[in-house]
N, C-alpha and C positions, 0 to 999 in steps of 0.2 A: 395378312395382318397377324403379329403374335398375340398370344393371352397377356402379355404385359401390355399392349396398344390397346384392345378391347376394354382393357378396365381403367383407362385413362379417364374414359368421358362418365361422366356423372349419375346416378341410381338412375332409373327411374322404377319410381313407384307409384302405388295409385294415392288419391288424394284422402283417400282416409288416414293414409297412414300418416299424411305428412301436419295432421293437424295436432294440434299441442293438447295431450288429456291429462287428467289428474289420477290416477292408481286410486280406485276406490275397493272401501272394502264390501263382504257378501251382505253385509247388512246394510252398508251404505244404499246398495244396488237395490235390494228390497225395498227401503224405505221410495225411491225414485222410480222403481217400478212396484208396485202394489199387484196382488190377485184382486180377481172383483171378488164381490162378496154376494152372498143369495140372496135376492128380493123375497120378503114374505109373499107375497104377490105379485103379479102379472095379467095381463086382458087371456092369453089362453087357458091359466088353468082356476081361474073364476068362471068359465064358461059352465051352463047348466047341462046334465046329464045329453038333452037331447040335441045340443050346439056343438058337444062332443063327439057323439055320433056323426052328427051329418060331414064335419071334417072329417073324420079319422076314414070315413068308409068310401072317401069321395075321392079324385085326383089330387093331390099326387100319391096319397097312401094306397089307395086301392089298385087292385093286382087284376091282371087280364084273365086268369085261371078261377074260373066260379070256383072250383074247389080250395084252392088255395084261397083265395077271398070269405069264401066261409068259413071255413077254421079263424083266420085274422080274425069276423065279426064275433066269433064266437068270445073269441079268449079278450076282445074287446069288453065285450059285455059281461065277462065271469067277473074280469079286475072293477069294473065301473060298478057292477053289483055288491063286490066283497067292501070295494072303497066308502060307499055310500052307507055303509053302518060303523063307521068312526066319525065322533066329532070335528068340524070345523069349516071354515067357512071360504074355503076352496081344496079343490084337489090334492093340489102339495101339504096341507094342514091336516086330511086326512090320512096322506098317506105316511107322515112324517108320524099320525097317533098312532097307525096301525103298529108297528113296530117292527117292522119288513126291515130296516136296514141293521136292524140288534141281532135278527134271527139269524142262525144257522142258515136257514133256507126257509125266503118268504114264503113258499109256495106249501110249505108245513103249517105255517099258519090258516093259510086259506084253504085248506084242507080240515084240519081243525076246527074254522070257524061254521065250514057246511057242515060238517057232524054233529057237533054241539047245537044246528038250529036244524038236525034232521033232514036235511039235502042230502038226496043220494050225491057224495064225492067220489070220485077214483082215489084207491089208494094208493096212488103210485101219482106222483105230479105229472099232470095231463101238460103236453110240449105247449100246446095253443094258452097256457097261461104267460110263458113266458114271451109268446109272440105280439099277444094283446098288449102285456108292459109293456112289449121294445116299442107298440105303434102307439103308443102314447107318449113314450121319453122323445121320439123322435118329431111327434106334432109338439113339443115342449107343453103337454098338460103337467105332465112331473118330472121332475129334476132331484133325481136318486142324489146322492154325496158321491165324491170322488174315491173315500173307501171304499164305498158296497159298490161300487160300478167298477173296481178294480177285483175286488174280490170273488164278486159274483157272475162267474165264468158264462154261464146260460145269455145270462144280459149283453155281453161282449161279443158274442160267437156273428152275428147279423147287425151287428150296432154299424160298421163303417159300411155296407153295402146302403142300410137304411138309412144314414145318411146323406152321404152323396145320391141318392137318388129322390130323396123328398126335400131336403131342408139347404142344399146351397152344388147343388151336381158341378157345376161349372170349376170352383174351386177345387173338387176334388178332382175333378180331373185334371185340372192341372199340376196340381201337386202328384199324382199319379204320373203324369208324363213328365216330370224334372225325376223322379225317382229312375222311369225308362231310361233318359237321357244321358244320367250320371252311373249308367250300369250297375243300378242297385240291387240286390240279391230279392226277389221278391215276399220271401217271408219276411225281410228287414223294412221292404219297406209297408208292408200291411200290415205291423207293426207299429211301424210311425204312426200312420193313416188311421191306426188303433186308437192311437194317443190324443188324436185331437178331437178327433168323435168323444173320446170319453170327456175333455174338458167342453164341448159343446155341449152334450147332454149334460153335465152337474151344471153348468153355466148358464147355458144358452146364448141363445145367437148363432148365428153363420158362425163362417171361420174367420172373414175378418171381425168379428170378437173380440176371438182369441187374444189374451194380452200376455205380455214376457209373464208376466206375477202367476198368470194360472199355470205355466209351463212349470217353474220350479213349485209352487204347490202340491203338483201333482207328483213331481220328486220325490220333494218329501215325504206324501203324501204314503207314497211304494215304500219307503222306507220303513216308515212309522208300523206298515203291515207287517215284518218281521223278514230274516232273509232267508225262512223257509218255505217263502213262494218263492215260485219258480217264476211268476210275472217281472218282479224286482229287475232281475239282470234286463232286461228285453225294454223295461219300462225307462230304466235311465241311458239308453241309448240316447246318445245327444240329435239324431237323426231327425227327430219331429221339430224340434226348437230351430235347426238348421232351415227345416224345411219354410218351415213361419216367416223366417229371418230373410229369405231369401224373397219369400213371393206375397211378404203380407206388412213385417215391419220396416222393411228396409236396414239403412244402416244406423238407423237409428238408437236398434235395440245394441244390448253389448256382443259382443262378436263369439261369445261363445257360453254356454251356460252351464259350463265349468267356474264360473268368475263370480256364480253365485255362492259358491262351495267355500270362497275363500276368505274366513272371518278375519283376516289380519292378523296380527302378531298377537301370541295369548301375554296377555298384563304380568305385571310383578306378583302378584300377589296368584295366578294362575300358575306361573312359572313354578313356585316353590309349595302349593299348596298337592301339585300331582305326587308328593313324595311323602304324604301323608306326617306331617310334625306335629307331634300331640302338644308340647310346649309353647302356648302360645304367646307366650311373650317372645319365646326365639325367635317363632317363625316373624310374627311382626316385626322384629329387628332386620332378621333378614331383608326380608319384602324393602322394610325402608333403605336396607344400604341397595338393593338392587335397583332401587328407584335413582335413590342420589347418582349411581353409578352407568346407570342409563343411556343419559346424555353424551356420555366420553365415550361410549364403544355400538359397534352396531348390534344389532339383532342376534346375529351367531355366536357373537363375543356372549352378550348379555345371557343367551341360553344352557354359554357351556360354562359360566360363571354358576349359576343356577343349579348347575348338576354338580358342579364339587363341591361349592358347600352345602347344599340343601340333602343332597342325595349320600354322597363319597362322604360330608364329613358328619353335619347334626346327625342325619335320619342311619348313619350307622352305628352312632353314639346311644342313639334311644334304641338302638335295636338289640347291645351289648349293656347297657346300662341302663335297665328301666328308673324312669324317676326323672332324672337327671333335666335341669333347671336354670343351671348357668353358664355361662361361658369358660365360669375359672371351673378348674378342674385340678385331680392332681397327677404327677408326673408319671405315676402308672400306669393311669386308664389313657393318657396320650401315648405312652408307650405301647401299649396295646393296637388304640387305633392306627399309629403310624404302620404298626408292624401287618394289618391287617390291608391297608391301603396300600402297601406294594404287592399285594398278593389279589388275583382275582380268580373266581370261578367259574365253569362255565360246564354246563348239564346237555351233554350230546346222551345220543340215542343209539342204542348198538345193533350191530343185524338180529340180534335175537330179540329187539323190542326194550331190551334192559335198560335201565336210567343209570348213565356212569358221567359221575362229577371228576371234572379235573381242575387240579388250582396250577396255576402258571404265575409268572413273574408282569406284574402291572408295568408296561414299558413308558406309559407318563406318569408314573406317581408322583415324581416331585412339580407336575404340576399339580396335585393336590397341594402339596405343602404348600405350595407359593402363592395360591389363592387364598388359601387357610389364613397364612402370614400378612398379605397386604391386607384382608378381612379386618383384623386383629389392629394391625397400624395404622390403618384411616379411621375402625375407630376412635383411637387412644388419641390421635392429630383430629380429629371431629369434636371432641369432647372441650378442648380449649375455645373451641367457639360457639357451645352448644352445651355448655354444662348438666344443664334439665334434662336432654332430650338423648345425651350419646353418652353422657356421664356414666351412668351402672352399669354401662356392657364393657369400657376401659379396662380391662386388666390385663394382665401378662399375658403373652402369648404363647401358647406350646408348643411352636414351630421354630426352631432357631435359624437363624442365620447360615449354620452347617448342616443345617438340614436340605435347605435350598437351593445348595450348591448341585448347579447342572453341568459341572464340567466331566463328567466321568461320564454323565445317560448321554451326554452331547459329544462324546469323543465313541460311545458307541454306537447311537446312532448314525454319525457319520459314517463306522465302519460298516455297517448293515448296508446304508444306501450305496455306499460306492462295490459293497460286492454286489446290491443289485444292479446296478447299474451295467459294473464287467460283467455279467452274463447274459444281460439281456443287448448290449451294444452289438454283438457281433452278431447277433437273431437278427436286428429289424431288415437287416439287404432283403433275410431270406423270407420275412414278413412282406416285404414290400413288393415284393416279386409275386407272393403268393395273392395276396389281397388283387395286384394288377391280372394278375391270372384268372383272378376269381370273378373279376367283373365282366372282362371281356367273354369268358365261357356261358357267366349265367345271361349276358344279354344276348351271345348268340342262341341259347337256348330259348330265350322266350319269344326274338322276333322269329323262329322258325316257328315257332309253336303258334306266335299268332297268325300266321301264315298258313297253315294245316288245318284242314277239315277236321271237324272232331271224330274220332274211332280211325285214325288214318296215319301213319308210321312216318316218321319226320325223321333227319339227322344233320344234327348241329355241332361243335366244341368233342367230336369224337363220340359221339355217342348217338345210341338209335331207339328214341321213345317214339310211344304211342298217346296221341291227344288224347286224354279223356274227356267221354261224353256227358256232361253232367244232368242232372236233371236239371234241374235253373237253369232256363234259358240268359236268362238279365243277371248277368253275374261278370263284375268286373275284372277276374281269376284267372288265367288259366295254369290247368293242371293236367299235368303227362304221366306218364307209366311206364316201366319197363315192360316190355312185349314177355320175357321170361319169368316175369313176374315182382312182386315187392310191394311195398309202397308208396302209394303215387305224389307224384310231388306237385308242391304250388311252385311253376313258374315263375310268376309275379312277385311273390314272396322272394324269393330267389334273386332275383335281377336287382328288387329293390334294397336287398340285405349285401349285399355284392358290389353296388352303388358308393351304399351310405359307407361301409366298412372303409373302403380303399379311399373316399372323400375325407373320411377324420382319421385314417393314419399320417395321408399326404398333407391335412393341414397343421395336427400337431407335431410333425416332424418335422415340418420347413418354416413353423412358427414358438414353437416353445412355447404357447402359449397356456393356459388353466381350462380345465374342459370348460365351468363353469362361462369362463370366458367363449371360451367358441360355443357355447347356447347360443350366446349373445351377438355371434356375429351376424349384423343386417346387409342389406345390401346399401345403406348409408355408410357403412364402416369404410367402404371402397372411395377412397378421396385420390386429388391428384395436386401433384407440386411440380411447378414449373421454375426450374433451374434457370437463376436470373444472367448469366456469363451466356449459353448458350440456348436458352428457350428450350430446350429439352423437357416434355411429360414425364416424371417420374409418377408411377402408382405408389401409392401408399396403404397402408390396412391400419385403420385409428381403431387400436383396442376401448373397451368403453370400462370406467373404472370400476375395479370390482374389490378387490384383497385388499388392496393400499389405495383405495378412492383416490385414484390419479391415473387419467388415461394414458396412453403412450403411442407413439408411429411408428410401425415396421415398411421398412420397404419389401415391397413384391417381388419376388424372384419369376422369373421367366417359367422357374419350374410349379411354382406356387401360381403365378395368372393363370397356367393352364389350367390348374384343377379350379383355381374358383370363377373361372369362365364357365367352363362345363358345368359345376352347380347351380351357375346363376341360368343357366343355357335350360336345366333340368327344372328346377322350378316354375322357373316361368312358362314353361310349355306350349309357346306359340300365343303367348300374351303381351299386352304391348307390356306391362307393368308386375312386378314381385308382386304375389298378396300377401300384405300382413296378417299375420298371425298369435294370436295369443300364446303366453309360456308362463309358464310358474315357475316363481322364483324361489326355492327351496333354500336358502340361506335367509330371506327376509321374509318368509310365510305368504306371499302376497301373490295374486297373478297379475300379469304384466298386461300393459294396454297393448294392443295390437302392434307387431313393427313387423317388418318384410324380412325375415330374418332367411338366413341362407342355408339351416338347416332344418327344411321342410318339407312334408310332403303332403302327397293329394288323398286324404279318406272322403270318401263320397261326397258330398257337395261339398266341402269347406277342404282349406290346408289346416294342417295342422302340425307343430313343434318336433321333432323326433328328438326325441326324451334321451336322458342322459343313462339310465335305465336301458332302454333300446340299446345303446350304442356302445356300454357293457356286454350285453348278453352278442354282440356282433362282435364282437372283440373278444371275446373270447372262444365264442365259434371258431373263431380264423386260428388261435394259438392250436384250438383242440383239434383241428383239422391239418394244418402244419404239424403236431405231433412232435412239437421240441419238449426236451425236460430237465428241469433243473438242476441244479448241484444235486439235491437232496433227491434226484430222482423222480421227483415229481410232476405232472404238468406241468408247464414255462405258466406263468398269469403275468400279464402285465396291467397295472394302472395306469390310468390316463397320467396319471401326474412323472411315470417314467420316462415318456415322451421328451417333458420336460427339462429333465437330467440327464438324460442323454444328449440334447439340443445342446444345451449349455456346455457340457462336459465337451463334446464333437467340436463346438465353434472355441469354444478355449485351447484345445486341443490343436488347431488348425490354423491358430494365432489371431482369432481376434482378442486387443488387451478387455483387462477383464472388466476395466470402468465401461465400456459399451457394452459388453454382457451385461452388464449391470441395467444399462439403460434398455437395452432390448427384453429381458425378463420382466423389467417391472419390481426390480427391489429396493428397496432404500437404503441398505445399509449391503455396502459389498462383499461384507462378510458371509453374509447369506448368498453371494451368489456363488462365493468361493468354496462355497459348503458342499456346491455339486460336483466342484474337482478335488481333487485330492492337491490343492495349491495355495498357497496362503499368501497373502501381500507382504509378508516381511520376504520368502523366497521367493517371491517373483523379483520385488525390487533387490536383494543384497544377490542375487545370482544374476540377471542382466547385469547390474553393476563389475563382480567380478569375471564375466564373461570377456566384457569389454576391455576390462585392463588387463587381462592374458590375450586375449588377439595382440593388442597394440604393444604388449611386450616382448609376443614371440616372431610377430612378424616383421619385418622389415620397413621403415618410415617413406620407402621410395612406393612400398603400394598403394599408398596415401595419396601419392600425389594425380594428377589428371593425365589421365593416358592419349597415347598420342593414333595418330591416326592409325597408323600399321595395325596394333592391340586392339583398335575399336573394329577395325575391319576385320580382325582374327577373329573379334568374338561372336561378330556378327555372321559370319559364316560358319561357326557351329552348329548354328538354328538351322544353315542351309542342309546338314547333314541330318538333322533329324526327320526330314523326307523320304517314306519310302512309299512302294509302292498301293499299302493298302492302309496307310494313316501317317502318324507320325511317333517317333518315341520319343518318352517321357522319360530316357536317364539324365542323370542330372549332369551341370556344366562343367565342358573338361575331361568327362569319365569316359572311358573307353566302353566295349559293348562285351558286357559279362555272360553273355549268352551267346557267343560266338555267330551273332545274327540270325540267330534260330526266331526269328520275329514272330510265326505264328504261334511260337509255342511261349514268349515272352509278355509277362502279364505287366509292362512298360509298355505296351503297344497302344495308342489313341485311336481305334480303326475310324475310319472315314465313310458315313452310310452313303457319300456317293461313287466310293471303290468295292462296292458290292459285288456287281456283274465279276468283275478279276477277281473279289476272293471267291465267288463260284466257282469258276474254273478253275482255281485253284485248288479248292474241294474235290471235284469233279476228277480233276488227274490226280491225285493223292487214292479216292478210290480206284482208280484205273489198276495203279503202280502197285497198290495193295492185293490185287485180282492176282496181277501177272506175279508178285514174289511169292505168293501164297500156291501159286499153281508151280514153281520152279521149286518150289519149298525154301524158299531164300525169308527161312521163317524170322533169323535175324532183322533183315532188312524189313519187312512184315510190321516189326511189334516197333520197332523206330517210325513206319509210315503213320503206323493208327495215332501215334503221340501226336503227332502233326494234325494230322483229322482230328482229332480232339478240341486242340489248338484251334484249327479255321473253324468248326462249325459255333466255337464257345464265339468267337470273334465274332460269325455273321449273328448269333443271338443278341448278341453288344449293338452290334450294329443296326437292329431290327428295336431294341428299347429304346435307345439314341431316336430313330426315326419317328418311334410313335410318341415319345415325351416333344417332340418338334410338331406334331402336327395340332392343328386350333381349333378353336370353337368361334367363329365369328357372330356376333351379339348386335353388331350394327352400331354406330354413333349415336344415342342423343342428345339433343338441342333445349337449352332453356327458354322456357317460356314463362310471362308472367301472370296472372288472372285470380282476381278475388284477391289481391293480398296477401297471395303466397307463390312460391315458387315452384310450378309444375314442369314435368320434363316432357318433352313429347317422345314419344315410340321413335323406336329405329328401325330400319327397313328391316324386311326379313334375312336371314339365314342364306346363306346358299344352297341347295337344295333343300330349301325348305318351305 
């Protein structure tokens, strides 16, 4: 079966995904999941001094070690002593008067307070105080805040042992063993197991408790402490929330607690207020035209409207012009600002630490103007139907009509893009080649590796590492060594950077698509059309709207099913269904509700999104390891969005007309697509046209006519001559052979990967004949042989990529099924050898 038949049959995902949600924002989520909040009371810690005792010292708190059990009573009884001389009328009320969670370190106070009443104290904090605390937070007589329990390091050190072993063991173990299971690094996850103990103790209760609202509390909570603790990072590992999610909320809670982080899109008046405008009547004007203007453009529009006039035009105006009040101005100080707005600056830092400002030429300024100008015109045209309200801001505009003019930035911009374009066109073979290189190396390197004892000498992709032995047993990594020494490397890392890389160059090469867009690809995007003349499957890939909110259809290329067979083959990992995944959507501020998207992968219990960010910093790996360099001598860097212009440019180039480039891009107006070749619709149409009337007037009227059998059989047996014995050639019809049949050494040759074996041997005598001239000294005949060796082994390389772009990932068929009111797929058989 090919990767075009595989992705005929329909996604299947799991049913969370396939269910219809609404995009809420991080406050939405908070209001619908709530933290709890402290009870002043509770039955444990009203209990009286000697009701406290008899639990704390009894099973499950008490220890089988008389000595260790002593100390516990002791520091029991210091805290229950020290507590008992603050007002109130339980436990928690005294300890909340004592002022233990204000202090430095409570244990200064209760030092303090034996002093002041004459009690020989240590002066030095005795451990069994802080042991007494831990066995009262954990019988729930007091319930510290989720600050002092983060902050206060002693309290932490035994909080999750003493938990899981008096107050809910069972859960902790199991959350212990999904952490084994999912090969989690064990400091990460005694970490997690950190996190939940501490919202237990400030809370109370088991674990199942625990509620989504205390998990982000306690986020925040690390936060709010400052980010010169060292807790912070460790704290908002998403790993505890995962853990919750998996064996205590179900799917009920949101799918990742990232989603609480994401307040929505900041307001109008948010927008223009970060660029600080002292004039606040402008800024109110503003604000309101951003509001009117709102409805017509999206969210990125709306932001980058925001930045040229709030920022580029007023807030440079008060920065040059203190005072200044109104709109109207006069024809100097816009002079000025205009003149300032083509120029920008920018403060790099030198090897010696130096601060060196350089100013450059602004290559959108006159999209400044052009904001400026429609500002000015909507609202002079506002003002006629709003006299009150748009009337006083009506005056002349300081932008003219010649000012606005983009035909010179737009005739240079075009040259800029088509030189980069010609320089980076003839790199991607050798990108493509390298990236296919890079995948197949680093995954032979990590299944040897997973295969190899650790401290024990492996050799894979040419190369001879040593497994490293890690401390962490439970670590889902591996990581090898050169035996001669270096730095040792992540495997996994490796394999997986080596993956993704060669996955988003083959799919923005064979799709032209906007990165943006390929975030977005799910495994819903994967549709099929059935050709009504012949029933024939055709695959399709349904772009989802993004730039011009209007989706669009590509069809699948045989070379393209393959690669997103194997992605779809690599996510799902032996699953019957894609997991959706959460992703942020950074042009609409907002995170996305879970969909099964196709570029994902596995971190510890959950998938998750591989970022657009990630997939930079792999892409340029690949350029900096390839080692090309620019005109200017530079690193080669490519943008995702080159991909693009090259696509376009390649398929224009190669005769598709340019109205379908248009339709396959996704542009509206064909100008823009003509932008990425250097061709224009007046010369495409006035040159086909007089192409056609010089053929028909220099040739002959009898070529026109319908040829007779003889000429049909002549032609046809030209094809038969393009047979030889190790493919076929590709000169063109009629032409004789400009290479006097030198075929291995003729880069017109199509090789055929199943005349392999013959070019062997053809290999094979080539170095023979090279042996025997080189030993007769027939050094002539020698340096003619190697050209040929050249020629067949470049050919069997050809023929060795041929073979492996041909071979598949089989995925299996599924079948619709219907249930509940929605439409579910069921699993496809497994894999072969799988």
């Amino acid at each position: 079966m090919t990767g075009s038949e595989q992705l005929l049959a329909p996604p299947v995902v799991s049913g969370a995904a396939t269910a219809p949600a609404v995009t809420q924002t991080g406050a939405q989520l908070m209001a619908a999941f709530p933290a709890r909040g402290v009870d002043p009371s509770w039955p444990s810690t009203c209990d009286d001094r000697s009701a406290v005792l008899a639990r704390v010292l009894a099973a499950p708190f008490s220890l089988e070690n008389p000595n260790s059990q002593r100390i516990r009573r002791t520091g029991v009884l210091a805290v229950l002593g020290w507590l008992a001389d603050f007002p109130g009328g339980n436990w928690q009320q005294r300890w909340q008067a004592s002022g233990a969670e204000a202090a430095r370190d409570w244990r200064d106070l209760f030092i303090g307070e034996a002093a002041g009443r004459g009690r020989n104290a240590p002066g030095e904090p005795a451990p069994h105080l802080s042991i007494g605390l831990m066995v009262l937070i954990c019988a729930d007589v007091i319930r510290p805040g989720l600050d002092w329990l983060l902050r206060f390091a002693p309290a932490r050190r035994s909080l999750t042992t003493e938990m899981a072993r008096t107050r809910d063991s069972k859960a902790f173990a199991d959350l212990n063993q999904a952490c084994t299971e999912a090969h989690v690094e064990l400091q990460t996850s005694q970490q997690a197991l950190t996190r939940i103990a501490v919202i237990m103790a400030a809370k109370g209760g088991p674990v199942a408790a625990v509620r989504v609202g205390d998990c982000v509390e306690l986020l925040a909570t690390v936060t709010g402490i400052g980010t010169s603790t060292r807790l912070q990072t460790n704290a908002r590992s998403p790993l505890f929330y995962q853990l919750l999610r998996h064996h205590v909320w179900g799917e009920d809670a949101p799918a990742a607690i990232e989603m609480f982080s994401g307040n929505g899109q900041p307001t109008c008046e948010q927008l223009i207020d970060r660029y600080n405008i002292k004039c606040r009547p402008v800024r109110d004007v503003l604000v309101d035209y951003l509001r009117e203007r709102q409805m017509a453009m999206d969210f990125s529009s709306l932001q980058r409207t925001a930045y040229l006039l709030g920022k580029l035009f007023w807030a440079d105006l008060e920065a040059h012009q203190p005072g200044i009040d109104s709109l109207k101005f006069s024809s100097e100080v816009a002079a000025s600002w205009k003149k300032r707005v083509m120029t920008r600056a920018r403060t790099s830092t030198s090897a010696s630490g130096e601060q060196i400002q350089r100013t450059s030429a602004r290559l959108d300024g006159r999209s400044v103007f052009s904001a400026v100008r429609a500002f000015y015109l909507d609202l002079a045209e506002w003002a006629d139907d709003d006299p009150a309200r748009w009337g006083p801001w009506a005056v002349r505009c300081p932008v003219s009509a010649t000012d606005v003019s983009h035909k010179k930035e737009r005739l240079a911009r075009k040259s800029r893009t088509d030189q980069r374009t010609r320089e980076r066109l003839p790199v991607l073979p050798a990108l493509v080649s390298w990236v296919q290189a890079e995948r197949a190396r680093t995954s032979d390197l990590l299944a040897a590796g997973e295969r190899t004892t650790a401290g024990e000498l492996f050799t894979a992709a040419g190369q001879t590492l040593r497994r490293t032995a890690m401390k962490t047993e439970a670590t889902c990594r591996v990581w090898a060594e050169d035996p001669e020494g270096g730095p040792r490397r992540d495997l996994t890392f490796g394999e997986h950077r080596g993956f993704w890389t060669w996955a988003m160059v083959e799919v923005l090469r064979h799709t032209g698509i906007r990165i943006e867009e390929l975030g977005e690809l799910s495994h819903h995007s994967l549709i099929q059309y059935r050709l009504p003349d012949t029933g024939e499957l055709v695959p399709l890939l349904q772009i989802a709207p993004s730039k011009t909110d209007a989706e669009r259809i590509l069809v699948i290329s045989p070379e393209l099913a393959d690669v997103l067979s194997q992605i779809v083959s690599r996510i799902r990992a032996g699953q019957p269904h894609v997991s959706p995944v959460v992703s942020y959507d950074k042009n609409e501020r907002v995170y996305n509700q879970p969909l099964p998207l196709l570029f994902q992968w596995r971190r510890r219990l959950d998938n998750r999104a591989v970022s657009e960010t990630a997939l930079r910093t792999y892409l340029d790996h690949a350029l900096e390891e390839l080692g090309i360099k620019d005109g200017a001598g530079s690193p080669m860097r490519y943008t995702f969005h080159d991909f693009r212009r090259i696509f376009i440019t390649d398929a224009i180039m190669h005769g598709m007309p340019p109205h379908i480039a248009q339709l396959v891009a996704g542009h509206r107006d064909i100008n823009t697509t003509m932008g990425y070749k250097a061709v224009y619709p007046e010369e495409v149409i006035n040159g086909h046209r007089e192409f056609i009337a010089r053929r028909r007037a220099l040739r002959p009227s009898q070529e026109y006519r319908t040829p007779t059998d003889e000429e049909w059989a002549e032609f046809i047996g030209h094809f038969e001559h393009r047979k030889v014995s190790i493919g076929d050639c590709g000169r063109s019809y009629d032409t004789p052979c400009i290479h006097e049949h030198s075929c291995l050494r003729c880069p017109l040759l199509r090789p055929d990967p199943t005349a392999r074996t013959r070019l062997a041997q053809i290999r094979d005598n080539l170095i023979e004949r090279i042996a025997e001239a080189e030993s007769h000294r027939w050094l002539g005949e020698a340096e003619g042989l190697k050209v040929s060796l050249a020629g067949a082994q470049a050919k069997l390389a050809e023929m060795d990529q041929i073979t492996e772009r041909r071979n598949t990932t089989q995925l299996g068929m599924p079948t619709f099924t219907q249930a509940a009111g929605r439409t579910n797929i069921s699993p496809p058989g497994p894999r072969n050898g799988q």
